[in-house]
GUDOMI-891630 format. One line per 2 residues: for each residue z, x, y of C-alpha. Coordinates in Angstrom, 3 decimals. Each point is the difference from the previous one (the first is absolute). Example, Ala and Ser with C-alpha at 12.3 -4.5 7.8 and 13.67 -1.06 7.14 Angstrom:
BEGIN
7.800 12.300 -4.500 ~ -0.660 1.370 3.440 .
***
This chain:
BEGIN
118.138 128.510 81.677 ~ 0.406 -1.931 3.521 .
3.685 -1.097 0.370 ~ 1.242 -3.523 1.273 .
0.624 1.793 3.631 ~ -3.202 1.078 0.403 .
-1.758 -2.938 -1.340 ~ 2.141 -2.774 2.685 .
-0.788 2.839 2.402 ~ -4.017 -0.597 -0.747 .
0.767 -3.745 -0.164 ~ 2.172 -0.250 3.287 .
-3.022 1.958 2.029 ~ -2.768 -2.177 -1.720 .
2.478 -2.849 1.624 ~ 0.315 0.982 3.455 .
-3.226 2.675 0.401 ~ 2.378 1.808 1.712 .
2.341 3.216 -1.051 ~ 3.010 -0.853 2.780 .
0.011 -3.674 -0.733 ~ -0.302 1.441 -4.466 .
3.437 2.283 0.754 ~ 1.610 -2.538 1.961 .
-0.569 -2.778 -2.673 ~ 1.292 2.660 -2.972 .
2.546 1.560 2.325 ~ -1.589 3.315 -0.083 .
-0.965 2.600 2.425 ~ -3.309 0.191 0.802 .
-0.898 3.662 -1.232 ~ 1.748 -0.721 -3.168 .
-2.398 -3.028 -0.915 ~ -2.778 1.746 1.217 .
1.050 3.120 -2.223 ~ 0.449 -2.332 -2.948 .
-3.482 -1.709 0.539 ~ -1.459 3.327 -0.068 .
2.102 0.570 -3.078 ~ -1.289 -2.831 -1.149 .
-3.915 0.750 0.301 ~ 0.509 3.427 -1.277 .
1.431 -1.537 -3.361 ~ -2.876 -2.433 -0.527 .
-2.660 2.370 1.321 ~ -1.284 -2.548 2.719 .
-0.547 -0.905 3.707 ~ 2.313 -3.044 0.359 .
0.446 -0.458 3.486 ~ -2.575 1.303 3.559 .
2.508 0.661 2.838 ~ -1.810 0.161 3.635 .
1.788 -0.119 2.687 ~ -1.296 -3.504 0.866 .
0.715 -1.714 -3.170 ~ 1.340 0.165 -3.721 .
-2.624 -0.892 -2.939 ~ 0.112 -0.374 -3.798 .
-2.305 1.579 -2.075 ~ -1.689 -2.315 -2.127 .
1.784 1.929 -3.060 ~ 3.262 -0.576 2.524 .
-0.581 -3.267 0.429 ~ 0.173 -0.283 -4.145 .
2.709 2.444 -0.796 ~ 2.283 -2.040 2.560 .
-0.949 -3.704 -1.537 ~ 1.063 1.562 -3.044 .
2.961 1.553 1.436 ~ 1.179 -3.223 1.195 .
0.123 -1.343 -3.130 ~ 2.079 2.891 -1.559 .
2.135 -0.527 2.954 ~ 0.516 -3.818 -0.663 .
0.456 0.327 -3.508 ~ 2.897 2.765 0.447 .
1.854 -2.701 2.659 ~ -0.273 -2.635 -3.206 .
1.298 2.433 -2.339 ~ 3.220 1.067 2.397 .
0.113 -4.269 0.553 ~ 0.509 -0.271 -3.387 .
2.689 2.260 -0.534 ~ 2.169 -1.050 2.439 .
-0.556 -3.594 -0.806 ~ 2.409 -1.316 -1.162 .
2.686 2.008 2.893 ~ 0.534 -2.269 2.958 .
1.042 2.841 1.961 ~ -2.643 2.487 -0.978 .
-2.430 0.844 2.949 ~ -2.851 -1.639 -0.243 .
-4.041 1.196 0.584 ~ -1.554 -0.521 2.546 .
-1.700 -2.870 0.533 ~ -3.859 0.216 2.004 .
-1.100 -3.222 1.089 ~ -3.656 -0.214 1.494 .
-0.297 -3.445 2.639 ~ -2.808 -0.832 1.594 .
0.283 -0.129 3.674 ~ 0.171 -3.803 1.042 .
3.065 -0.064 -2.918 ~ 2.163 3.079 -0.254 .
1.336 0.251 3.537 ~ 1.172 -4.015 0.079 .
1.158 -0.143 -3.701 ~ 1.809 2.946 -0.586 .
1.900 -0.732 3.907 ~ 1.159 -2.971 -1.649 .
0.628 1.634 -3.785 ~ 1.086 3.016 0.181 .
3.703 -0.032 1.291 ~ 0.624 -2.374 -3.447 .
-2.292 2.234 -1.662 ~ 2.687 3.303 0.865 .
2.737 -2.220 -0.691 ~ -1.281 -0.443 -3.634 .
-1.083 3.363 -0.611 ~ 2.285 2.098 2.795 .
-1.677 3.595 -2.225 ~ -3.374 -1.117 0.195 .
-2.687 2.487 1.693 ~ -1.994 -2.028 2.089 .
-3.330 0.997 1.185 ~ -2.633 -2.056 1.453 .
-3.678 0.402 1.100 ~ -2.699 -2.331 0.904 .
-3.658 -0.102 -1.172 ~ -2.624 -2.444 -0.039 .
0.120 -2.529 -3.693 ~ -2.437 1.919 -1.826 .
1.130 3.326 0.690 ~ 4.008 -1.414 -0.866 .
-1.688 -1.415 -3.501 ~ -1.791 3.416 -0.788 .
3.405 1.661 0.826 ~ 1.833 -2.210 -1.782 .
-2.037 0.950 -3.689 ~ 0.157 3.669 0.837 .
3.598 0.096 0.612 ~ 0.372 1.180 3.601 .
1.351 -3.490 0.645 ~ 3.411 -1.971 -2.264 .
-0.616 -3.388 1.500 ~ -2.573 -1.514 2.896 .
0.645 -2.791 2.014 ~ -3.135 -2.421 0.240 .
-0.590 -3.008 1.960 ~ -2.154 -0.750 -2.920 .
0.713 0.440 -3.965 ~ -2.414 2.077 -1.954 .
-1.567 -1.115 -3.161 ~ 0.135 2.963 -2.326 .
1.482 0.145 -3.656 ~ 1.205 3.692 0.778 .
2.143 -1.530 3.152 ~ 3.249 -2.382 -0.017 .
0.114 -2.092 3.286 ~ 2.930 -2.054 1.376 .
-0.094 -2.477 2.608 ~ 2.466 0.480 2.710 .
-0.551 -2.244 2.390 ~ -2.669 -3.148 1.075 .
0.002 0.419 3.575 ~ -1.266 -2.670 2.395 .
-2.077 1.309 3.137 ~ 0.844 -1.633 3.324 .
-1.910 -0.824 2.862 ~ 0.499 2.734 2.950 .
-1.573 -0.805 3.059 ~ 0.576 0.689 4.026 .
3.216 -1.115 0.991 ~ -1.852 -2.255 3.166 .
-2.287 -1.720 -2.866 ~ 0.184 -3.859 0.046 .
1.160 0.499 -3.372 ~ 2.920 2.145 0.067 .
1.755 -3.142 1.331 ~ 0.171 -1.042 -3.384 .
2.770 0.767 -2.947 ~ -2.482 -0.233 -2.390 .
-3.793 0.148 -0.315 ~ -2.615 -2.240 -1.719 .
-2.876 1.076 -1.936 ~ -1.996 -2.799 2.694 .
1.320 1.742 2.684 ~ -2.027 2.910 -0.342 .
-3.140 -1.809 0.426 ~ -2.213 1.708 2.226 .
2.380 2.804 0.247 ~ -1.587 3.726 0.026 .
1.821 1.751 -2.734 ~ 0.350 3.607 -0.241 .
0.013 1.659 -3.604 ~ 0.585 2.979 -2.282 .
-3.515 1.836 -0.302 ~ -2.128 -0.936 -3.211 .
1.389 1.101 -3.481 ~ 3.509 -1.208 0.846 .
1.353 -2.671 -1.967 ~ 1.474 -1.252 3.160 .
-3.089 -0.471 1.348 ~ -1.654 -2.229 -2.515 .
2.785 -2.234 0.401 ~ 0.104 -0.664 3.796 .
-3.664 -0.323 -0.735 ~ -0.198 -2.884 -2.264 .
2.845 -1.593 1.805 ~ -1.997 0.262 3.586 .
-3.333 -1.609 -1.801 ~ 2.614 -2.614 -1.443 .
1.162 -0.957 3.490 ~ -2.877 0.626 2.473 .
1.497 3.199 1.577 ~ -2.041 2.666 1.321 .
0.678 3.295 -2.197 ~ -0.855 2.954 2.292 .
-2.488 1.867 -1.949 ~ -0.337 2.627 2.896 .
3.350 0.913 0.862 ~ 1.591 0.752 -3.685 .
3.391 2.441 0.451 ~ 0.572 2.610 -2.494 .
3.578 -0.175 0.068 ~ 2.757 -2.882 0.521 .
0.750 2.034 3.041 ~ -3.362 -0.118 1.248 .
-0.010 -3.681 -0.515 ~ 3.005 -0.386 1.836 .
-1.177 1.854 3.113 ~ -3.227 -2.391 -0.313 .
2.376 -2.778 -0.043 ~ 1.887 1.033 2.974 .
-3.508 0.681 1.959 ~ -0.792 -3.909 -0.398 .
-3.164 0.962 -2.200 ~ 1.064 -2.401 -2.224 .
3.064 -1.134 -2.120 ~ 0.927 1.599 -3.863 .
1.788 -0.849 -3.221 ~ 1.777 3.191 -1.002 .
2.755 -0.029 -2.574 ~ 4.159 -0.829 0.417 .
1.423 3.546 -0.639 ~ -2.476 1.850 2.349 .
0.712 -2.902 2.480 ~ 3.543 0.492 -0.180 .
-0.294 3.976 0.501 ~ -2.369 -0.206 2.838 .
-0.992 -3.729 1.605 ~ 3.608 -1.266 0.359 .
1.089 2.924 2.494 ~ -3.471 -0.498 1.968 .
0.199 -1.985 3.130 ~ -3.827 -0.624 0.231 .
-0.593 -1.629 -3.323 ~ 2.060 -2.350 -2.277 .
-0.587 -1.258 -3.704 ~ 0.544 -3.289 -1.199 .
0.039 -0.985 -3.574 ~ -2.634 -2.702 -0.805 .
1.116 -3.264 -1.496 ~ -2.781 -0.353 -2.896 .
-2.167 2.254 -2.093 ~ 1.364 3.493 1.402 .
-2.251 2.733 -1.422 ~ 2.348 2.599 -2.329 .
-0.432 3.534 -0.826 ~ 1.872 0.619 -3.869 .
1.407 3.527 0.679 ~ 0.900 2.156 -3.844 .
1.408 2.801 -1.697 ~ -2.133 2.043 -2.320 .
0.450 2.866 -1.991 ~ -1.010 1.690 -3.542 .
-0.138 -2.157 -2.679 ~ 3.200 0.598 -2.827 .
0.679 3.045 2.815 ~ 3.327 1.655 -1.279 .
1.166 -1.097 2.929 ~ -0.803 -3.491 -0.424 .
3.827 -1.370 0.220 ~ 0.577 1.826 2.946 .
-3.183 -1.287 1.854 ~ 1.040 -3.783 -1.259 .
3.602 0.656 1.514 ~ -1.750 1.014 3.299 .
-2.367 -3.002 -0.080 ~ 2.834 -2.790 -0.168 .
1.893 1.894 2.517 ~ -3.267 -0.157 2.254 .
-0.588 -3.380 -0.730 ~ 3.508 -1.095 0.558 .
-0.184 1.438 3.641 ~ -2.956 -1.365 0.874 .
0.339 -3.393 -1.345 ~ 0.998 -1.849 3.614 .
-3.209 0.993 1.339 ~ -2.037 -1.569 -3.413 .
-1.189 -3.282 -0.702 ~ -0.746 -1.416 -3.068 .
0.792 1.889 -3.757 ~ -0.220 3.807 -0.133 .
2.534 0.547 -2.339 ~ -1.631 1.673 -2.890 .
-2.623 2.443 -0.978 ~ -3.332 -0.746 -0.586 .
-3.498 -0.086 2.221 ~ -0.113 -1.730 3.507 .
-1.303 -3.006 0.234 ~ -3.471 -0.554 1.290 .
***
């Protein structure tokens, strides 16, 4: 039979598609994973993995054995969660989060010093991947918790609301309205406004809220990223509404643009915590939530104090 090394072995290469980046994430040497994946093959009588010297790729019988793998993997972290339980000063699992990219970086910069503070044995790791990818990984087990700037609604999923967060105006610091503390949704009339691309929640709301006040929303020059926004922004293409925590990680240190909060009807993004439904884990992944949620609550407005779905 396959043992647990060789499965996370299979698991941390379908991860990175890569066999230095696989030992480095199990603290291996390379030849010994790759003598352990052959191991591995051997045992179950099939091609797992093609190695070229260009690239790594799964098998499509890889690409199964590791989802599967995964799972063991996950369920053996709940079982050694379990045991030590009820000992505070037990070391815990570790703990894989999967953000998306316009969250992880500005959350967890804010989160995670309280977040070692509460759990100082706590495993950490981190990796970013687009929503549905982070929901897929979420089910099969390669992922403990995601963090969402939407909620899901699944009955296989728990999700927590951690913070309501208001998006600001950001626009070139020689604009006639950076003058101003705060911004008006009537100011923006006739103002171009540069968005998220399609398929962003963001972007639906700065939408709505530029047909609301006669603003011009820039269907030609949407930015993939906040960063890309921001660059836009500092170009004078236009002016942006981009959220507080990315604004203060990487607007208030710019010299070129500034944000301003807007007085009335600021568009929010609801960012969560989700993970396995009745997950052995479950008390943990609540302890981490309120921890979150207690960090980030200067930057929130309104209630985002429980679990349950975003609002709409």
């Amino acid at each position: 039979m396959p043992t647990f090394q060789q499965l996370r072995y299979l698991a941390a290469i379908a991860d990175t598609l890569n066999f230095s980046r696989a030992a480095e994430a199990c603290r291996v040497a390379q030849p010994t994973l790759s003598m352990q994946l052959k191991e591995l093959e051997r045992k179950l009588d099939a091609r797992l993995v093609e190695r070229t010297r260009a690239r790594v790729i799964l098998t499509p019988i890889g690409h199964e054995v590791a989802r599967r793998a995964r799972a063991i993997i996950a369920d053996l972290e709940d079982i050694r969660e379990i045991s030590h339980r009820n000992d505070p000063d037990a070391p815990q699992a570790m703990l894989q989060i999967g953000v998306v990219q316009t969250v992880g970086a500005y959350v967890l910069s804010v989160a995670m010093p309280a977040l070692r503070d509460r759990f100082p044995n706590m495993r950490i790791w981190v990796r970013e991947e687009r929503s549905d990818m982070l929901v897929r990984q979420l089910r099969d087990g390669a992922q403990d918790v995601i963090l969402l700037p939407d909620g899901v609604e699944r009955k296989d999923l728990e999700c927590h609301r951690l913070l309501v967060e208001p998006l600001q105006v950001v626009l070139p610091a020689d604009h006639p309205l950076a003058r101003q503390d705060h911004i008006a949704p009537h100011d923006l009339a006739g103002q171009t406004i540069l968005t998220m691309e399609c398929g962003h929640r963001l972007h639906d709301q700065i939408m709505h809220l530029c047909n609301d006040v006669g603003a011009i929303h820039a269907r030609d020059y949407e930015g993939a990223t906040l960063d890309t926004l921001r660059q836009m922004v500092a170009t004078g293409m236009g002016i942006s509404l981009l959220p507080s925590l990315y604004i203060r990680s990487e607007v208030m240190r710019e010299q070129l643009v500034v944000a301003r909060p807007m007085s009335s009807r600021a568009p929010v993004r609801h960012i969560s915590l989700v993970w396995r439904r009745n997950a052995p884990r479950e008390q943990t992944y609540g302890a981490i939530a309120a921890s979150l949620r207690e960090s980030l609550r200067p930057w929130g407005v309104g209630d985002a104090t429980g679990p349950g779905q975003p609002a709409r």
